[in-house]
C-alpha positions in Angstrom: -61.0 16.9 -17.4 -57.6 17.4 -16.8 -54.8 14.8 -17.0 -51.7 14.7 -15.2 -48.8 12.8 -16.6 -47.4 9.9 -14.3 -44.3 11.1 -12.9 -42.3 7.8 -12.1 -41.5 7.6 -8.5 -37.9 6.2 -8.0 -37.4 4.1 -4.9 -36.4 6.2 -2.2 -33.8 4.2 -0.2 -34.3 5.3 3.7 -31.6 6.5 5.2 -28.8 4.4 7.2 -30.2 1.0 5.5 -27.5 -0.3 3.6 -27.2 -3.6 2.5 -24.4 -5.4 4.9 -21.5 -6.6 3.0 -20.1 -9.9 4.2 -17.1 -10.3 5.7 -14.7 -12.8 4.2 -13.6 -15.7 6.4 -10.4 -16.7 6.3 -11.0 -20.9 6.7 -7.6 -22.6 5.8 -3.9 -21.4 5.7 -0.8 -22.9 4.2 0.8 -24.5 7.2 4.4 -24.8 6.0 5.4 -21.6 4.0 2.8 -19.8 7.2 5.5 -21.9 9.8 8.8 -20.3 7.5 7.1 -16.9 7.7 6.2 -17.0 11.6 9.8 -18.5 12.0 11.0 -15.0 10.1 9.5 -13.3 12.7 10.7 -15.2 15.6 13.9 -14.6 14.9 13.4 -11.3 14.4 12.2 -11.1 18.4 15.2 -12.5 19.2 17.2 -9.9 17.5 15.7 -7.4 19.3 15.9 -9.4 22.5 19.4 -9.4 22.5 19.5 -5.5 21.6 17.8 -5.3 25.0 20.5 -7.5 26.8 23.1 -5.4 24.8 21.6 -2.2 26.6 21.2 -3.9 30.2 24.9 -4.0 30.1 25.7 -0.5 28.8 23.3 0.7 31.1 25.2 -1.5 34.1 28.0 -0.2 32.8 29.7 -3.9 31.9 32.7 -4.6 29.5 30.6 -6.5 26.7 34.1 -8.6 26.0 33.8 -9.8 29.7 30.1 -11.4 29.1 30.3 -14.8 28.0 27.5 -14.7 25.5 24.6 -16.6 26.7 27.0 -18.2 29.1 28.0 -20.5 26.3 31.9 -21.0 25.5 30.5 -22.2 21.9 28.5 -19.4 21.1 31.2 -16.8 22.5 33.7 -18.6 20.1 31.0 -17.5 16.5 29.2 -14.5 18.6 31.4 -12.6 20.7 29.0 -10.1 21.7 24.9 -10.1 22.3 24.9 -8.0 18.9 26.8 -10.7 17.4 24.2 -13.2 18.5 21.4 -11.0 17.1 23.1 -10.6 13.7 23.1 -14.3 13.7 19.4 -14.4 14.4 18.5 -12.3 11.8 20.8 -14.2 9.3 17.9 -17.4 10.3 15.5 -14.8 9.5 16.9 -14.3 6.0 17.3 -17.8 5.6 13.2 -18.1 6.4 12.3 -15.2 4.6 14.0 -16.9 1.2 12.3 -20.3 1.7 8.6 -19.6 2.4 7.5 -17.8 -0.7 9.3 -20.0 -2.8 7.7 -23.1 -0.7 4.3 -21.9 -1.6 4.6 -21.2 -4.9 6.5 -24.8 -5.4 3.3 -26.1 -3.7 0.6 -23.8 -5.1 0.0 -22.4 -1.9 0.7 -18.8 -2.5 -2.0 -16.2 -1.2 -3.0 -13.0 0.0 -2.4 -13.7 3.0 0.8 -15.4 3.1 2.5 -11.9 1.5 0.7 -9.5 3.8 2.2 -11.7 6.6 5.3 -11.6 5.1 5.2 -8.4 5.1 4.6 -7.6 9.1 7.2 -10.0 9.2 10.1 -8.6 7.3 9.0 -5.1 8.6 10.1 -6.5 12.2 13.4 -8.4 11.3 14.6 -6.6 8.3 13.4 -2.8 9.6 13.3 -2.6 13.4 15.7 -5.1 14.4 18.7 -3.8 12.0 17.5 -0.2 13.0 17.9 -1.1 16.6 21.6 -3.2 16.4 22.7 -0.4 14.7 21.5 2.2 17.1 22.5 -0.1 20.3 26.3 -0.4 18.8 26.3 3.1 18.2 25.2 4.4 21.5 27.5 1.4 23.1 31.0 3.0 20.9 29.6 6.5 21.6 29.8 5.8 25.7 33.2 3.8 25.4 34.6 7.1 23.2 33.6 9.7 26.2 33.3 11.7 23.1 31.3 12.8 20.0 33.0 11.7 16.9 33.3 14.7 13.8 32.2 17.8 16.8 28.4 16.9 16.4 27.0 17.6 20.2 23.7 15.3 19.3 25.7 12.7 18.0 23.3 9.8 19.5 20.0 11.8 18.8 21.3 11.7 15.0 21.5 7.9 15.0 18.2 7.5 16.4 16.7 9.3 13.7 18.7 7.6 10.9 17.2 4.2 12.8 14.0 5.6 12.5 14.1 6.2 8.8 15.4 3.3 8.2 12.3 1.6 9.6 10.1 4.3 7.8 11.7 3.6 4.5 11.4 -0.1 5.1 7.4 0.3 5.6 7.1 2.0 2.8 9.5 -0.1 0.7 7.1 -3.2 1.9 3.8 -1.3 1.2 4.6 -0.3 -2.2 5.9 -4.0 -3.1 2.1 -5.6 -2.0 0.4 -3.2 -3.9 2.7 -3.5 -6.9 3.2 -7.1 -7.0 1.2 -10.2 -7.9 1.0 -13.5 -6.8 2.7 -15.0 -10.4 6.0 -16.2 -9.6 6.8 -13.9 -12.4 6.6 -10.8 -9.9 9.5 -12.2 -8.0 12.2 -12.3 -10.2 13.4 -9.0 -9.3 12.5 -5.4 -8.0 12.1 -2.1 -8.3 14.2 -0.7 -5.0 16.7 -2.5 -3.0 14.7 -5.8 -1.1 14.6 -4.9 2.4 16.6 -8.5 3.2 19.4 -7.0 1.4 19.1 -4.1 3.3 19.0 -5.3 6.5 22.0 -7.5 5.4 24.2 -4.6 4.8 23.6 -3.4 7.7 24.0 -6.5 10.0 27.0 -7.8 8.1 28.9 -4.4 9.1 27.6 -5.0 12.4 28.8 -8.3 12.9 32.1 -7.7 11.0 32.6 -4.7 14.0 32.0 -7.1 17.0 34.7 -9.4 16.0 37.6 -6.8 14.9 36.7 -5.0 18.3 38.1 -7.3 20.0 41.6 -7.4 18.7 44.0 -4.4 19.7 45.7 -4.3 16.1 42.0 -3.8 14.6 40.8 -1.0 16.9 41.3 1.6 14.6 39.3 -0.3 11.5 36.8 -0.9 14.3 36.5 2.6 15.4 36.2 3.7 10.9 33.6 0.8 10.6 31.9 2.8 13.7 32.0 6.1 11.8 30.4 4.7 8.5 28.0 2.8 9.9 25.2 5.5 10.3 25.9 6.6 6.5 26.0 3.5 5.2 21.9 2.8 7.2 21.0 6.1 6.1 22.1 5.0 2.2 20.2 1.5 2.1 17.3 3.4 3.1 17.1 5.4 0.2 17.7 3.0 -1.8 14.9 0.7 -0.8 12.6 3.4 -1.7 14.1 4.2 -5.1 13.2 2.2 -8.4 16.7 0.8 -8.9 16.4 -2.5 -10.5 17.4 -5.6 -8.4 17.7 -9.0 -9.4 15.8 -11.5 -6.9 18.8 -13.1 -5.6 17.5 -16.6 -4.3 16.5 -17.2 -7.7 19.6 -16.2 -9.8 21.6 -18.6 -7.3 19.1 -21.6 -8.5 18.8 -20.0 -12.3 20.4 -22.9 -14.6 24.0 -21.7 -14.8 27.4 -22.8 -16.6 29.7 -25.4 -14.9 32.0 -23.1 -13.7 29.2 -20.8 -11.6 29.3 -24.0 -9.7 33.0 -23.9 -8.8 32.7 -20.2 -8.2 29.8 -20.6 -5.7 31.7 -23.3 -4.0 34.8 -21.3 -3.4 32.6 -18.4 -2.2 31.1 -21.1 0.3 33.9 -22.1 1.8 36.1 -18.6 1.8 32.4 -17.9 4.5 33.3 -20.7 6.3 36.9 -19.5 7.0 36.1 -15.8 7.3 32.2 -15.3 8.0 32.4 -12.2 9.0 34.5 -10.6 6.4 32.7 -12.2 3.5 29.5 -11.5 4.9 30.5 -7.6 4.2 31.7 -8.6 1.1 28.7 -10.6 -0.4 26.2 -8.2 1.4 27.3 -4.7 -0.3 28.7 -6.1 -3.4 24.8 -6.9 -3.8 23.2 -3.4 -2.7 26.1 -1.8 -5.3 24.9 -3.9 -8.4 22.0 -2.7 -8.6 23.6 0.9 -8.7 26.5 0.1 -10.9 23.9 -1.9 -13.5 22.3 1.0 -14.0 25.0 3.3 -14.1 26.4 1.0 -17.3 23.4 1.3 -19.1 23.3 5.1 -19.0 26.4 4.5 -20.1 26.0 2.3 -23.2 22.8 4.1 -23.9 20.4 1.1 -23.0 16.9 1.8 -21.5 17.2 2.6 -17.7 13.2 1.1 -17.0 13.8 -2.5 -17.5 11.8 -5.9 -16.7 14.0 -7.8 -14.4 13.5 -10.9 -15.5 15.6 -14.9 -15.3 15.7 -16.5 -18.4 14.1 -13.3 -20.7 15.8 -11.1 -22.7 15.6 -7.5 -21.1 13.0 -5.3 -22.6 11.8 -2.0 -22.1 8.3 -2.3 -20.1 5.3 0.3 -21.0 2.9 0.4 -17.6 -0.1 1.1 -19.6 0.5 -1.9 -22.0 -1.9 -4.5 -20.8 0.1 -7.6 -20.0 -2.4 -9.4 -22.3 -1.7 -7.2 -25.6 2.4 -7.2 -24.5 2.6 -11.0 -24.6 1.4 -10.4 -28.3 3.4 -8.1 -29.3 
């Protein structure tokens, strides 16, 4: 008699019969930091509405100093220009973008899906709508000129593609922060790469500066410089969104405990952008996007680690990735 061992038959799973994975249900959403976001974005239309008006007239061939902006006398005396009236928009798109995160994490509301709306959001009003002033004033200077400035033939074709890294760069600038980041409040202290607010900011400010020295005669030639560096200056925020530059979150260094006499400073800084909004919004914008530069710069300089933790209220420390955050608290 023979005897054949038991082979053990393994269940053979039939082809195309997976087990379904459920779907997770989003039930509930935080209503006010969701309301800030969605108000981010809003603005951010408008922006780009008023782009549109901007190239109606160009295209009509109209004097944009004979439009009375949004046939308002009020609004022509702060936004001379449609552009003008988009930078403004996007400065309430800023002012959005800083309250809603720190809303829901004062409220322990913070989620998933707050940041990855945040993140269509700011890639609306601080990537395309900057990208497309910038491109609108340019082409509007370029057909006023009746020439191409520095002998480039494709002057305009350049400035679209500088718009369109700008936007590219501030995709991937907004991608890399959801994977990087966490929800801790921690995580938004500062970051690796110039915030695209700040970006959008640099550019905005120089565009809104421009629309109100255009109109005076003694300021036509620092009008027609501002022109010339403002495609350089796009082109420079882009890369540095994208590059691991340390910047400090600057919502939160504002609020950080300070001395007494931050106060007084911050108050003269106040009302100097009362008196000259435009001017000081260059000045506060870039002086921002060139610390984070210059800071690292110095500590070349002095020898200090380069890869530091941007932190409020911490001493600066050199940060090992493969450290986990558990065994670094201990040491």
């Amino acid at each position: 008699m023979n005897f054949r061992p038991r082979v053990r038959q393994e269940p053979v799973e039939e082809i195309g019969l997976r087990p379904k994975r459920r779907r997770k249900r989003l039930r509930t959403i935080a209503m006010l930091p969701a309301l800030l976001t969605l108000g981010n974005l809003f603005f951010g239309f408008l922006a780009i509405y008023c782009c549109g008006l901007e190239m109606r007239d160009l295209g009509a061939k109209v004097d944009a100093s004979a439009v009375l902006t949004l046939h308002s006398a009020r609004i022509e005396a702060i936004a001379p220009t449609y552009l003008a009236v988009g930078a403004i928009m996007l400065l309430m798109a800023m002012i959005c973008d800083a309250l809603d995160g720190r809303v829901a994490r004062l409220t322990g509301q913070a989620s998933r899906f707050g940041e990855q709306l945040d993140s269509l959001a700011d890639a609306v009003s601080f990537g395309v709508a900057p990208a497309l002033l910038m491109v609108t004033m340019m082409r509007r200077e370029v057909a006023q000129w009746g020439h191409v400035p520095f002998g480039y033939e494709r002057f305009g074709q350049a400035v679209v593609l500088i718009g369109a890294v700008y936007v590219l760069c501030t995709a991937l600038r907004l991608a890399r922060f959801n994977v990087e980041a966490t929800m801790e409040d921690a995580a938004h202290h500062g970051f690796r790469g110039l915030p695209s607010p700040g970006a959008a900011a640099a550019v905005v400010s120089i565009v809104f500066l421009h629309e109100h020295l255009d109109l005076g005669v003694k300021w036509v030639r620092t009008a027609a410089a501002i022109t010339h560096l403002l495609p350089i200056c796009t082109l420079a925020v882009a890369l540095l969104m994208v590059s691991r530059i340390p910047y400090v979150h600057a919502l939160n260094a504002l609020l950080r405990r300070r001395p007494f006499g931050h106060v007084v400073l911050v108050l003269m800084v106040f009302v100097l952008f009362l008196l000259y909004p435009s001017q000081m919004a260059v000045i506060l914008a870039w002086v921002f996007v060139a610390h984070g530069p210059a800071l690292k710069l110095w500590r070349r300089l002095v020898g200090r680690p380069v890869e530091v933790a941007v932190g409020m209220g911490t001493p600066e420390m050199s940060v090992d990735p493969q450290i986990h955050p558990a065994e670094r608290k201990a040491q």
